[in-house]
C-alpha atoms as one frame of an Amber mdcrd trajectory, in Angstrom:
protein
 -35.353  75.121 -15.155 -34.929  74.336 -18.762 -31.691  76.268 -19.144 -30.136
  73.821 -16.647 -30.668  71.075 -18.783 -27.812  70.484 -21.400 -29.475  69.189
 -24.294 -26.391  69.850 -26.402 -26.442  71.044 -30.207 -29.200  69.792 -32.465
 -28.985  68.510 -36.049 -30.526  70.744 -38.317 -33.775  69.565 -40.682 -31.572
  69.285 -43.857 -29.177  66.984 -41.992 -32.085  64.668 -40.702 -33.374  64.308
 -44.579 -29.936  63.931 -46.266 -29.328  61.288 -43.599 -32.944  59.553 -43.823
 -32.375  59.611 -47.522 -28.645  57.883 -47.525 -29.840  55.403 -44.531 -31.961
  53.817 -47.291 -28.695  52.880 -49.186 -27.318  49.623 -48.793 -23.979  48.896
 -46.770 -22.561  47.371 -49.921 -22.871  49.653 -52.988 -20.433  51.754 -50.742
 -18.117  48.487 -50.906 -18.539  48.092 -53.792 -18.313  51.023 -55.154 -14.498
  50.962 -53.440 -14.175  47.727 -54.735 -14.864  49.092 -58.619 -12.727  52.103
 -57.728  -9.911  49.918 -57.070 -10.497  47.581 -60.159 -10.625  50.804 -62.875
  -7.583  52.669 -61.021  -5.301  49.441 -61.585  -6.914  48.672 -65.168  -6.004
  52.430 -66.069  -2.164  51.927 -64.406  -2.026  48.988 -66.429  -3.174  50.407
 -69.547  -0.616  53.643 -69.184  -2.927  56.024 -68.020  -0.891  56.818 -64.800
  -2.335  60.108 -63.437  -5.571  59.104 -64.339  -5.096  55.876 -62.473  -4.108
  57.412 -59.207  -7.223  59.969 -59.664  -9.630  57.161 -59.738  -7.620  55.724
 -57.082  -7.954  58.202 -54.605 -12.170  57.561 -54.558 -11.255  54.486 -52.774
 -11.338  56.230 -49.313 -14.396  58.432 -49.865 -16.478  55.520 -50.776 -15.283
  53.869 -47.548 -15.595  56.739 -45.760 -19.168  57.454 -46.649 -20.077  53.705
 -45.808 -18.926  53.662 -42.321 -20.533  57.110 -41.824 -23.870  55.092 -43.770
 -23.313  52.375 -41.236 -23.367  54.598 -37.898 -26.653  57.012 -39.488 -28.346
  53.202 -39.596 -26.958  52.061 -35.511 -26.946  55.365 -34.056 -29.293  57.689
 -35.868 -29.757  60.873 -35.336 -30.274  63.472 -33.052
């Protein structure tokens, strides 16, 4: 009977800790953290340091990224 049953794929133990570990992080260092991102990449544009600027730049999305995926490990959970 228990192959019947479609209990779908399971999360594996590392997963569980990485995610009990990051749940513990606030909503808003990852804000702010894209907030900071944004504030050095324009400081560095403005102070000539072009490619550098758009390097720092590009954390912007990560940092976002890894909030909203923060934000759905705290609603949702896991496995």
């Amino acid at each position: 009977m228990e192959n019947l049953l479609n209990k779908g794929p399971k999360e594996g133990e590392m997963t569980k800790e990485i995610e009990s570990k990051t749940a513990q992080i606030p909503s808003q260092v990852y804000l702010g953290l894209a907030i900071t991102a944004m504030l050095a990449s324009a400081v560095l544009k403005c102070a000539g340091h072009k490619h550098t600027a758009l390097f720092v730049g590009q954390w912007v999305s990560p940092f976002l990224l890894f909030g909203v995926y923060n934000k759905i490990v705290k609603t949702q959970g896991h496995d």
